[in-house]
Each structure stands twice: as structure tokens, then as C-alpha cells.
mmCIF file as Biopython writes it, N, C-alpha, C and O atoms, coordinates in Angstrom:
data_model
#
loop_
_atom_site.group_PDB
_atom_site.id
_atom_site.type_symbol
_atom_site.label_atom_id
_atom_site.label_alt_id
_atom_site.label_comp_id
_atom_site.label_asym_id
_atom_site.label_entity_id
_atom_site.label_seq_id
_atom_site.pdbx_PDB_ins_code
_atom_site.Cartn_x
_atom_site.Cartn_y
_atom_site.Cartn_z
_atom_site.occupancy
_atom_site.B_iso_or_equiv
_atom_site.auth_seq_id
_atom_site.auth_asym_id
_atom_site.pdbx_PDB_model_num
ATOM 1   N N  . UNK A ? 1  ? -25.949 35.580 2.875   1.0 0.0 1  A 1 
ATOM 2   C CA . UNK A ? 1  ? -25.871 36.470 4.039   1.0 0.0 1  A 1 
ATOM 3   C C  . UNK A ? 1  ? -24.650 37.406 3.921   1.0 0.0 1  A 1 
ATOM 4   O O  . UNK A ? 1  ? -24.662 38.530 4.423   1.0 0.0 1  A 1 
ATOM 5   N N  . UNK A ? 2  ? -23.419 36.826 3.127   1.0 0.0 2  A 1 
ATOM 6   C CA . UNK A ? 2  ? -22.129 37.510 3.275   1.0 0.0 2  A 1 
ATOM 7   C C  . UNK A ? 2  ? -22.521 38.923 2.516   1.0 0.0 2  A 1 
ATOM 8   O O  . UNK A ? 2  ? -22.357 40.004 3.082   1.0 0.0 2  A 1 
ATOM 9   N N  . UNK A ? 3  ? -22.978 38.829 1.372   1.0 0.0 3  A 1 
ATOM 10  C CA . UNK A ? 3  ? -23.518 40.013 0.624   1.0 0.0 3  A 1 
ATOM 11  C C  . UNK A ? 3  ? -24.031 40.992 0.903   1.0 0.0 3  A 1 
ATOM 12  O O  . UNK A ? 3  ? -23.756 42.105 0.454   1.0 0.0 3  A 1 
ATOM 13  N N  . UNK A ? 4  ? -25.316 40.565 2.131   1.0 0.0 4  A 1 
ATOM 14  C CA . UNK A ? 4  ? -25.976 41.738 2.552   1.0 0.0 4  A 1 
ATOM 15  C C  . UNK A ? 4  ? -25.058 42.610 3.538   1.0 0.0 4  A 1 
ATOM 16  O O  . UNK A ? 4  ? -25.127 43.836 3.448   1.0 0.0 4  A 1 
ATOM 17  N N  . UNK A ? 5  ? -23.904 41.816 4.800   1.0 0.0 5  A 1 
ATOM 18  C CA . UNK A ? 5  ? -23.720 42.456 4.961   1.0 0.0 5  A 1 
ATOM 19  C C  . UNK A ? 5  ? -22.432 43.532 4.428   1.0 0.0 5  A 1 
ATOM 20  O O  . UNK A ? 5  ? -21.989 44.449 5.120   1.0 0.0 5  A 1 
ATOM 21  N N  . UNK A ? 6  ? -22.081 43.270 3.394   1.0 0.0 6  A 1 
ATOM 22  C CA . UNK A ? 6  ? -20.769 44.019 3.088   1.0 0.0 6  A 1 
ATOM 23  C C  . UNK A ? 6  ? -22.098 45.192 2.283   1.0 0.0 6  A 1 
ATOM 24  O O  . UNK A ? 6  ? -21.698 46.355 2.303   1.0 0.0 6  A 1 
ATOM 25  N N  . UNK A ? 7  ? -23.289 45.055 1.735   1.0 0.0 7  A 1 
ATOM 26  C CA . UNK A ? 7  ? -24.035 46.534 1.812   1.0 0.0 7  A 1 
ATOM 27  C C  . UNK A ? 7  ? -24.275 47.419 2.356   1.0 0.0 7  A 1 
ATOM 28  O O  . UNK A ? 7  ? -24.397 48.590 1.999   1.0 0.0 7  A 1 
ATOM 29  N N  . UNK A ? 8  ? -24.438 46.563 4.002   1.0 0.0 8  A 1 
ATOM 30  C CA . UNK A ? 8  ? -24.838 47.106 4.917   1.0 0.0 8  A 1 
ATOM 31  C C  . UNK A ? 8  ? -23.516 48.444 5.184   1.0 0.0 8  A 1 
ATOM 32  O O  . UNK A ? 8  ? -23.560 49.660 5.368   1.0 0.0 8  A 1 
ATOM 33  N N  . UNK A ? 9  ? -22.473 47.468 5.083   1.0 0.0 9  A 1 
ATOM 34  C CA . UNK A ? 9  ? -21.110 48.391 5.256   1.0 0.0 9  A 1 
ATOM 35  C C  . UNK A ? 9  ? -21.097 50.108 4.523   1.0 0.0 9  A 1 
ATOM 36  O O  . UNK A ? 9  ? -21.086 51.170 5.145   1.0 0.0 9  A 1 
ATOM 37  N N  . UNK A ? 10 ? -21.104 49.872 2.868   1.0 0.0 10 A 1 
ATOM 38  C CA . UNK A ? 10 ? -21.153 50.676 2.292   1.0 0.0 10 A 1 
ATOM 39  C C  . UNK A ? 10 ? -22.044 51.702 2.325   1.0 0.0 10 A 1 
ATOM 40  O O  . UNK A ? 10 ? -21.715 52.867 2.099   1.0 0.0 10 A 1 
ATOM 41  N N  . UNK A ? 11 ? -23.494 51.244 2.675   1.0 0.0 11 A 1 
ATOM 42  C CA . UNK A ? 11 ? -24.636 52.301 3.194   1.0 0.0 11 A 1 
ATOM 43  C C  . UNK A ? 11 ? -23.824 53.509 4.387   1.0 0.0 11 A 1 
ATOM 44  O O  . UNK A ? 11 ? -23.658 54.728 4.348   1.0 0.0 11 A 1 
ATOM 45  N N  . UNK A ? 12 ? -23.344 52.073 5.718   1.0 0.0 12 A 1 
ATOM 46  C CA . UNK A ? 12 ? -22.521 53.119 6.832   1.0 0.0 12 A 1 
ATOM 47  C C  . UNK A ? 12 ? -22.086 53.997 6.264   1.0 0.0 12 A 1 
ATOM 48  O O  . UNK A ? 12 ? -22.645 55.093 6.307   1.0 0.0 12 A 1 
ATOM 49  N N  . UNK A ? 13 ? -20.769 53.757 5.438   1.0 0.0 13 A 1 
ATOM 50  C CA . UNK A ? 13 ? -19.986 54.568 4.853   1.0 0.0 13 A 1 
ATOM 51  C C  . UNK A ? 13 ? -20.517 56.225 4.691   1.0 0.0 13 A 1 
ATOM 52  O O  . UNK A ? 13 ? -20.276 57.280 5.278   1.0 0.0 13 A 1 
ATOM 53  N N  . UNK A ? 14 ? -21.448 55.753 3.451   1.0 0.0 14 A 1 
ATOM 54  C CA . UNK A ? 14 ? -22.351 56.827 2.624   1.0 0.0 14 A 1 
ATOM 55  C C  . UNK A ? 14 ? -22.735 57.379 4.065   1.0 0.0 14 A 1 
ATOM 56  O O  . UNK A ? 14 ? -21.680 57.749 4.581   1.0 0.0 14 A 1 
ATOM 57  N N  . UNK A ? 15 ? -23.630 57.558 4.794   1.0 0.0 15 A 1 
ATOM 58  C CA . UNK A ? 15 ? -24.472 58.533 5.661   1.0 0.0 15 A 1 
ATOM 59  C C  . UNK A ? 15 ? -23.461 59.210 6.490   1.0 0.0 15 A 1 
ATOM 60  O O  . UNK A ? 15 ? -23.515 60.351 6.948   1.0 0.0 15 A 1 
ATOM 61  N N  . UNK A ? 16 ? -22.546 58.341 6.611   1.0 0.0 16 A 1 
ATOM 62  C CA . UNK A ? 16 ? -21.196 59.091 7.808   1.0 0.0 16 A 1 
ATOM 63  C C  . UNK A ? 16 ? -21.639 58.890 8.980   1.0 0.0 16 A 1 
ATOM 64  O O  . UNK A ? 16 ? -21.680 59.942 9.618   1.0 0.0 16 A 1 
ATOM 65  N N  . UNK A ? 17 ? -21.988 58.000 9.543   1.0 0.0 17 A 1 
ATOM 66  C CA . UNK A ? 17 ? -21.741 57.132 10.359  1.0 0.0 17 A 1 
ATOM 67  C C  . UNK A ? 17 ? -20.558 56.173 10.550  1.0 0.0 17 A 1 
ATOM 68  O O  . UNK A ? 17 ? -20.207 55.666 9.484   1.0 0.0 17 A 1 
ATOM 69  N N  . UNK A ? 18 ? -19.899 55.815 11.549  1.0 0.0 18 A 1 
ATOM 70  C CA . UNK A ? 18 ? -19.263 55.227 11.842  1.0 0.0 18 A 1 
ATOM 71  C C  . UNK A ? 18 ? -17.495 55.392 10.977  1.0 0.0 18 A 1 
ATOM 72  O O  . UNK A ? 18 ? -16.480 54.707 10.843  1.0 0.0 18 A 1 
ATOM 73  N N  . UNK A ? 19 ? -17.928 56.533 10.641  1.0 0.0 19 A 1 
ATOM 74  C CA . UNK A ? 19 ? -16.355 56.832 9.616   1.0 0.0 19 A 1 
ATOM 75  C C  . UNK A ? 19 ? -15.495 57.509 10.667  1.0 0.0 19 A 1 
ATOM 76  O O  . UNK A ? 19 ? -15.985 57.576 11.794  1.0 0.0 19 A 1 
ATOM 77  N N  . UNK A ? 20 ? -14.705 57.843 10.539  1.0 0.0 20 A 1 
ATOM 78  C CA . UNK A ? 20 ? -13.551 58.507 10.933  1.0 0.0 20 A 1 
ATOM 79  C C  . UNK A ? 20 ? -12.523 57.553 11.472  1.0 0.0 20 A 1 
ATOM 80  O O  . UNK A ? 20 ? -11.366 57.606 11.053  1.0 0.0 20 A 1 
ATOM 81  N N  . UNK A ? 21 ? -12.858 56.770 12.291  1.0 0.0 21 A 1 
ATOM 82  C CA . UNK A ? 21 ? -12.148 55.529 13.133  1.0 0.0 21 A 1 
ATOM 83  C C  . UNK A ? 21 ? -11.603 54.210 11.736  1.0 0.0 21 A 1 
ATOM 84  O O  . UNK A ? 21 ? -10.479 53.713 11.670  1.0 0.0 21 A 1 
ATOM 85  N N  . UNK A ? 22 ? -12.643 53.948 10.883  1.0 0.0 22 A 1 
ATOM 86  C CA . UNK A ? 22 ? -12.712 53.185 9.793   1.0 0.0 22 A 1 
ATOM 87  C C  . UNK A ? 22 ? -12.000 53.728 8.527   1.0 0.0 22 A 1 
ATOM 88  O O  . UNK A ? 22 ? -11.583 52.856 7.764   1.0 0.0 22 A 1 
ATOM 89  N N  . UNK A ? 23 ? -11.854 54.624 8.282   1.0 0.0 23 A 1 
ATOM 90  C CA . UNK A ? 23 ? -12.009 55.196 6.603   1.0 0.0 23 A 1 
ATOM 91  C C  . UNK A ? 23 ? -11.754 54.165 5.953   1.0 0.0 23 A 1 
ATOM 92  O O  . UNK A ? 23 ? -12.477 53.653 5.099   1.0 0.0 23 A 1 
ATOM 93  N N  . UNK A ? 24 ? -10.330 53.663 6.450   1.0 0.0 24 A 1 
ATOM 94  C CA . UNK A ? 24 ? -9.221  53.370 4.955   1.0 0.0 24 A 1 
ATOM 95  C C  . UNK A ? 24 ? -9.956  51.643 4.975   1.0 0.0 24 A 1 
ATOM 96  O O  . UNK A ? 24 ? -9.518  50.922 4.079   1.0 0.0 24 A 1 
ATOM 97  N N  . UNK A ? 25 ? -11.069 50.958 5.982   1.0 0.0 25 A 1 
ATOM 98  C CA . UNK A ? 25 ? -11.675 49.717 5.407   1.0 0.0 25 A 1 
ATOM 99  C C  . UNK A ? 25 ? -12.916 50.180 5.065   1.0 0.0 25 A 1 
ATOM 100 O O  . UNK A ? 25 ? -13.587 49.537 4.258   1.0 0.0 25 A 1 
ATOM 101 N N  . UNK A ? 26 ? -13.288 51.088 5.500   1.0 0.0 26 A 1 
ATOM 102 C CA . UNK A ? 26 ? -14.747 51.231 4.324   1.0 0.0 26 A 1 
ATOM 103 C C  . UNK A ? 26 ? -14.233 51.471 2.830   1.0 0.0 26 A 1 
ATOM 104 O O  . UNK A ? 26 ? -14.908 50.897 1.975   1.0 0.0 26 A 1 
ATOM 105 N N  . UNK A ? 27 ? -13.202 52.188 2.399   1.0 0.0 27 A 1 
ATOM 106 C CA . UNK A ? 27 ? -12.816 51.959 1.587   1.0 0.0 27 A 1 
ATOM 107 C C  . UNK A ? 27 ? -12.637 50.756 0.493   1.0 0.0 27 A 1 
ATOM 108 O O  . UNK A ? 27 ? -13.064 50.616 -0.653  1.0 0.0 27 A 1 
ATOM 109 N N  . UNK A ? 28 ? -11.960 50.086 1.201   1.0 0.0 28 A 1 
ATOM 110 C CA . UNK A ? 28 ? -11.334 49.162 0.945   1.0 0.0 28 A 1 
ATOM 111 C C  . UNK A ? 28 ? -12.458 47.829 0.713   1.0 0.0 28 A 1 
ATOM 112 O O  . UNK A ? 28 ? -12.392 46.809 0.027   1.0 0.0 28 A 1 
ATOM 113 N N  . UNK A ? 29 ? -13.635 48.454 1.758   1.0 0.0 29 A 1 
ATOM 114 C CA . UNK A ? 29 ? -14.727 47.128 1.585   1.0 0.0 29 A 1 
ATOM 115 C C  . UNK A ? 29 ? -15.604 47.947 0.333   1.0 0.0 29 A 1 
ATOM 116 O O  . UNK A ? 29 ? -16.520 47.228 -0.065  1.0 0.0 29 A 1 
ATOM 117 N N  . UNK A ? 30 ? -15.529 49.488 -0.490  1.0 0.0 30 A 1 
ATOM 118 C CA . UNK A ? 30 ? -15.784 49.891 -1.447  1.0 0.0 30 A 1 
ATOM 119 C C  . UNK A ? 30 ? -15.662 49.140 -2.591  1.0 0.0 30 A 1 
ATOM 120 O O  . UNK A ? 30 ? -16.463 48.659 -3.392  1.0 0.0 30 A 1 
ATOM 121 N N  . UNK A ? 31 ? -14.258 49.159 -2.456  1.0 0.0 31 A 1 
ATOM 122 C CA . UNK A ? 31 ? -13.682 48.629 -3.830  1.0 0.0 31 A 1 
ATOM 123 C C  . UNK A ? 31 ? -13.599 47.168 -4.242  1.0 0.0 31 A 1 
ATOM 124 O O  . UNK A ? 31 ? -13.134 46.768 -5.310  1.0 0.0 31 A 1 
ATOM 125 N N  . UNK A ? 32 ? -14.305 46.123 -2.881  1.0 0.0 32 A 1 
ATOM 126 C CA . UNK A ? 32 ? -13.900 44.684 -3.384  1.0 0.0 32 A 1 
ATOM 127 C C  . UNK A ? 32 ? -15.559 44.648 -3.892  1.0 0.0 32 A 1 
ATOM 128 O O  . UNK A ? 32 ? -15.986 43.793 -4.667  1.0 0.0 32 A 1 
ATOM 129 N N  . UNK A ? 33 ? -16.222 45.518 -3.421  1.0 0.0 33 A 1 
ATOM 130 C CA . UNK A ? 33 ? -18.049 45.239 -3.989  1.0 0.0 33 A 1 
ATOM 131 C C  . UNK A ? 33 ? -17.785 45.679 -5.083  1.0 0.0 33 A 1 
ATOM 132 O O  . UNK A ? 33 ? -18.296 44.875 -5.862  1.0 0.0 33 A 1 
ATOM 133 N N  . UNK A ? 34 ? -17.259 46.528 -5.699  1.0 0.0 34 A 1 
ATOM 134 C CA . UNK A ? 34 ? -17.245 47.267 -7.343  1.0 0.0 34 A 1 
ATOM 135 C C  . UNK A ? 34 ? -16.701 45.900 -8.168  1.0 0.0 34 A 1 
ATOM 136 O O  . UNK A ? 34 ? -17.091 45.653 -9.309  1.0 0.0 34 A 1 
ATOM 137 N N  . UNK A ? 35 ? -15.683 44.988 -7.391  1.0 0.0 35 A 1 
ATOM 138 C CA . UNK A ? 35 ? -14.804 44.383 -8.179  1.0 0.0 35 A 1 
ATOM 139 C C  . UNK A ? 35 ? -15.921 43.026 -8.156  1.0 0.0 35 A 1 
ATOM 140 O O  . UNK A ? 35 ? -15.776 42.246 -9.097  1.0 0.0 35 A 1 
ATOM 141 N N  . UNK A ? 36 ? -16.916 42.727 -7.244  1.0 0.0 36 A 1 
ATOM 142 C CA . UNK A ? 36 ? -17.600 41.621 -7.473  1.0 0.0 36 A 1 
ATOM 143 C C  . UNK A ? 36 ? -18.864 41.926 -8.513  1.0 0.0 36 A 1 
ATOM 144 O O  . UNK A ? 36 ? -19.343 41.201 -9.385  1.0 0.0 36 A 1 
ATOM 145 N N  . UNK A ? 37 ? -19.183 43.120 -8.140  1.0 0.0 37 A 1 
ATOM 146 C CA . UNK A ? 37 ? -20.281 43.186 -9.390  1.0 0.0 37 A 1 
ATOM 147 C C  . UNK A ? 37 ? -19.525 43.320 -10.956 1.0 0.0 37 A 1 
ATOM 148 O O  . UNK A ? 37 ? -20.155 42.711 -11.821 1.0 0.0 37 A 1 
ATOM 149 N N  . UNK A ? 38 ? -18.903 43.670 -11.199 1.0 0.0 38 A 1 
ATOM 150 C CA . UNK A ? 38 ? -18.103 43.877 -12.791 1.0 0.0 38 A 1 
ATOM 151 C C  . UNK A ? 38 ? -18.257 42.008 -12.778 1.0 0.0 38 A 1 
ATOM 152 O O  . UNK A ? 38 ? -18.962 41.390 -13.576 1.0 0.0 38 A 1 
ATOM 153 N N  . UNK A ? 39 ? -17.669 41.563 -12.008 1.0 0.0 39 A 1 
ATOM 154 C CA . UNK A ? 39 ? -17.315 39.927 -12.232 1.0 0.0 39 A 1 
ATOM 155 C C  . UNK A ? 39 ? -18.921 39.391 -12.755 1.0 0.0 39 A 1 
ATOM 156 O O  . UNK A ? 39 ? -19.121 38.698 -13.753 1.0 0.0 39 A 1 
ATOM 157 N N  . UNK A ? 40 ? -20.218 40.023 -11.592 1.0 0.0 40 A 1 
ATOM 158 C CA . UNK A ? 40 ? -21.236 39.742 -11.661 1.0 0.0 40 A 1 
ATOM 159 C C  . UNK A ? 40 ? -22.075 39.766 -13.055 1.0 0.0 40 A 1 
ATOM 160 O O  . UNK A ? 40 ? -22.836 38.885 -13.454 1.0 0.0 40 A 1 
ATOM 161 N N  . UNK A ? 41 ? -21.697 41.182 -13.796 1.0 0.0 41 A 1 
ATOM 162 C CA . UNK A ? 41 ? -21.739 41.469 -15.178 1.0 0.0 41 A 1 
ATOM 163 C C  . UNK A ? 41 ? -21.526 40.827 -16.037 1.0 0.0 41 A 1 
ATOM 164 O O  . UNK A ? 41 ? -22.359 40.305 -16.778 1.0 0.0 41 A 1 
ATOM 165 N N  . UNK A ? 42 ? -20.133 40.736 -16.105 1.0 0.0 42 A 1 
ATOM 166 C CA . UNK A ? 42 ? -19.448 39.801 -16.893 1.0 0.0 42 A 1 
ATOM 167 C C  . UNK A ? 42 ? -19.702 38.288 -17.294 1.0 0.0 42 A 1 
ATOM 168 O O  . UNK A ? 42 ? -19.524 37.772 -18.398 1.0 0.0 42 A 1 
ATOM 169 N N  . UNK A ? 43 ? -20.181 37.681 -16.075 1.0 0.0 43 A 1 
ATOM 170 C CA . UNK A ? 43 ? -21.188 35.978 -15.895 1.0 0.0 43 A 1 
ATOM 171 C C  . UNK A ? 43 ? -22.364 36.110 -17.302 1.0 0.0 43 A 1 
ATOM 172 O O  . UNK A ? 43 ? -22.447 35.452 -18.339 1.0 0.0 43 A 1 
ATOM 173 N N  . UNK A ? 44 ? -23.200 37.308 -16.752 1.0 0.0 44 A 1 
ATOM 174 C CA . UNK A ? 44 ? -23.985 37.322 -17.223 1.0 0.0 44 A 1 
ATOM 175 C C  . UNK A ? 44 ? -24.712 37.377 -18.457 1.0 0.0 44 A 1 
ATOM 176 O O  . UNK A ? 44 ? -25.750 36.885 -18.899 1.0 0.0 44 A 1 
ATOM 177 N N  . UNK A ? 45 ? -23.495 38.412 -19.001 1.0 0.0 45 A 1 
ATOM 178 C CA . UNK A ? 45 ? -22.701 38.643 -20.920 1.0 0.0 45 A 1 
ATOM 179 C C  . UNK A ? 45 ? -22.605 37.649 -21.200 1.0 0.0 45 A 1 
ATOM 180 O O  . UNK A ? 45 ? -23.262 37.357 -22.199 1.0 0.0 45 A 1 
ATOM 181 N N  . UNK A ? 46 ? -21.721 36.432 -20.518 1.0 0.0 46 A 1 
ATOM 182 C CA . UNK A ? 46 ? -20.884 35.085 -21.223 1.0 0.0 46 A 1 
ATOM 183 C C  . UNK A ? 46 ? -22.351 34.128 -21.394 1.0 0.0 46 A 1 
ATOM 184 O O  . UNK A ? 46 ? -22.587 33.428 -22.378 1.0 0.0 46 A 1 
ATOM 185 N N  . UNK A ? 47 ? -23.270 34.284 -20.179 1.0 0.0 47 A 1 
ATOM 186 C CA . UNK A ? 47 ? -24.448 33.512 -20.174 1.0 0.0 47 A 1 
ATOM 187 C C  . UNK A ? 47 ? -25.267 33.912 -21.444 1.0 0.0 47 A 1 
ATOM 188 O O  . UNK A ? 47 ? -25.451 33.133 -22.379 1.0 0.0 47 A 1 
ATOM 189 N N  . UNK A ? 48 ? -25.715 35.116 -21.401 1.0 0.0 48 A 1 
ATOM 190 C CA . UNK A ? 48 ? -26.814 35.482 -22.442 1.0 0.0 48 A 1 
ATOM 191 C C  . UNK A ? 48 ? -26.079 35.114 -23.564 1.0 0.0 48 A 1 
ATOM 192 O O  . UNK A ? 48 ? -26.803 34.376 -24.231 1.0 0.0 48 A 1 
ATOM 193 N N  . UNK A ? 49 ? -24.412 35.342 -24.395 1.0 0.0 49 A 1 
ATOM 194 C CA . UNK A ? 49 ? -24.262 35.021 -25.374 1.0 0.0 49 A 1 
ATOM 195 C C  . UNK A ? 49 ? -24.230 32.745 -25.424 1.0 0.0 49 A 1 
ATOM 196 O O  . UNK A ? 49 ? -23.838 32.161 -26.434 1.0 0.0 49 A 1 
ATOM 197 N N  . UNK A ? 50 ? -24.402 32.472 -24.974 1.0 0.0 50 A 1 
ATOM 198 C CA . UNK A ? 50 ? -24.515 31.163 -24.565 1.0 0.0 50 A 1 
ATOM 199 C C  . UNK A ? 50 ? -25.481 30.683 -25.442 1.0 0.0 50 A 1 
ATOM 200 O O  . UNK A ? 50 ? -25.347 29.956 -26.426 1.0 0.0 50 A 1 
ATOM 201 N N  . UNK A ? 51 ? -26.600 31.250 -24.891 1.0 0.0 51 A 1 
ATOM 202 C CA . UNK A ? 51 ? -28.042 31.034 -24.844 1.0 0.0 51 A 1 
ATOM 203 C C  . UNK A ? 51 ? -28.578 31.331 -26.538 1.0 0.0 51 A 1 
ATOM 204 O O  . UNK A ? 51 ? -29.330 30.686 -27.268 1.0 0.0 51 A 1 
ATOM 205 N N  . UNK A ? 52 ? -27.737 32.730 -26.767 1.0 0.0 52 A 1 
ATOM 206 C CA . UNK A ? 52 ? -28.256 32.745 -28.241 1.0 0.0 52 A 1 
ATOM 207 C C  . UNK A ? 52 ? -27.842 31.826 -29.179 1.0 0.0 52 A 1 
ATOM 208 O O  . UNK A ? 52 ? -28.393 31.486 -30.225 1.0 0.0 52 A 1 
ATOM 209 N N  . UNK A ? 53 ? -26.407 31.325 -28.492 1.0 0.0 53 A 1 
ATOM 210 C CA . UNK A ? 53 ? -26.094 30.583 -29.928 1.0 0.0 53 A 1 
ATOM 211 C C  . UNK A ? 53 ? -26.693 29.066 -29.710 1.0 0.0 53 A 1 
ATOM 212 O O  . UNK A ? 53 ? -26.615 28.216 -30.596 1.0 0.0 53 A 1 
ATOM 213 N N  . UNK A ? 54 ? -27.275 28.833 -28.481 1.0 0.0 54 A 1 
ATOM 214 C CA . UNK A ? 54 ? -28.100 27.287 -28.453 1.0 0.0 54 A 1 
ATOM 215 C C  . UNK A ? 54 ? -29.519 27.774 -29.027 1.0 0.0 54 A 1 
ATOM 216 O O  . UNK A ? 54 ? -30.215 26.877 -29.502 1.0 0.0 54 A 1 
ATOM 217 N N  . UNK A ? 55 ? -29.999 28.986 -29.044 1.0 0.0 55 A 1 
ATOM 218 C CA . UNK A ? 55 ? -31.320 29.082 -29.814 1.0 0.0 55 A 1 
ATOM 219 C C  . UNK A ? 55 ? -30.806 28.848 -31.407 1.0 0.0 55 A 1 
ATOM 220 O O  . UNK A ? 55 ? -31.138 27.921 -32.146 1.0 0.0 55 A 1 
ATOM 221 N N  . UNK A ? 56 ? -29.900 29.964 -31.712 1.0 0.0 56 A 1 
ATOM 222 C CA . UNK A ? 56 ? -29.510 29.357 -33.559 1.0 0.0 56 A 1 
ATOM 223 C C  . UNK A ? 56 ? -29.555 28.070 -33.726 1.0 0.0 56 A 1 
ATOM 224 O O  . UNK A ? 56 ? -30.422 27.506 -34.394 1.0 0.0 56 A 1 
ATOM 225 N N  . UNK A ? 57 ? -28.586 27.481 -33.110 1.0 0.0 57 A 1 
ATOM 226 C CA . UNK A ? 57 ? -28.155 25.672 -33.631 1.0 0.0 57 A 1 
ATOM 227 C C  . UNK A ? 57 ? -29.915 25.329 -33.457 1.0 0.0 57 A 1 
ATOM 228 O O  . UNK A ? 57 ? -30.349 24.198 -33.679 1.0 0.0 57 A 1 
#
């Protein structure tokens, strides 16, 4: 549930709604979603290389 809504946030952002009063935490709720998906990426690299080297052995 926490996920959807910090999207929900960033959508606000984008259309310009609810900005002016907010900026500097829409911002701020910008940059911690950029920093969870890179992390999200990164899982996923370490996983797939995982996987190939249990298919070799």
C-alpha cells in the first residue's frame, strides 16, 4: 500500500495540482522513489546473475 501511495504523490506533483503550498516535499518525495527503484534494479542484476551461475554448475 506504502508504494502506491508515494505514486500517487508524484502523479500530483506532475499535473500541478496541489503544488505551490508543497514544492520542496513533492520534491523530496521525488527523489526517495528514484532512490528506491535504482535499489529495485540493482536486486534484480544481483538475482539474474545468481541464477546463471546455478544453471552452469
Amino acid at each position: 500500500m506504502g508504494k502506491i501511495i508515494e505514486e500517487k504523490g508524484g502523479k500530483w506533483g506532475k499535473s500541478g495540482k496541489k503544488v505551490g503550498k508543497k514544492k520542496k516535499n513533492i520534491k523530496n518525495v521525488e527523489i526517495k522513489r528514484k532512490k528506491k527503484k535504482k535499489c529495485k534494479l540493482e536486486k534484480k542484476k544481483i538475482g539474474k546473475k545468481e541464477k546463471k551461475k546455478d544453471e552452469k554448475n
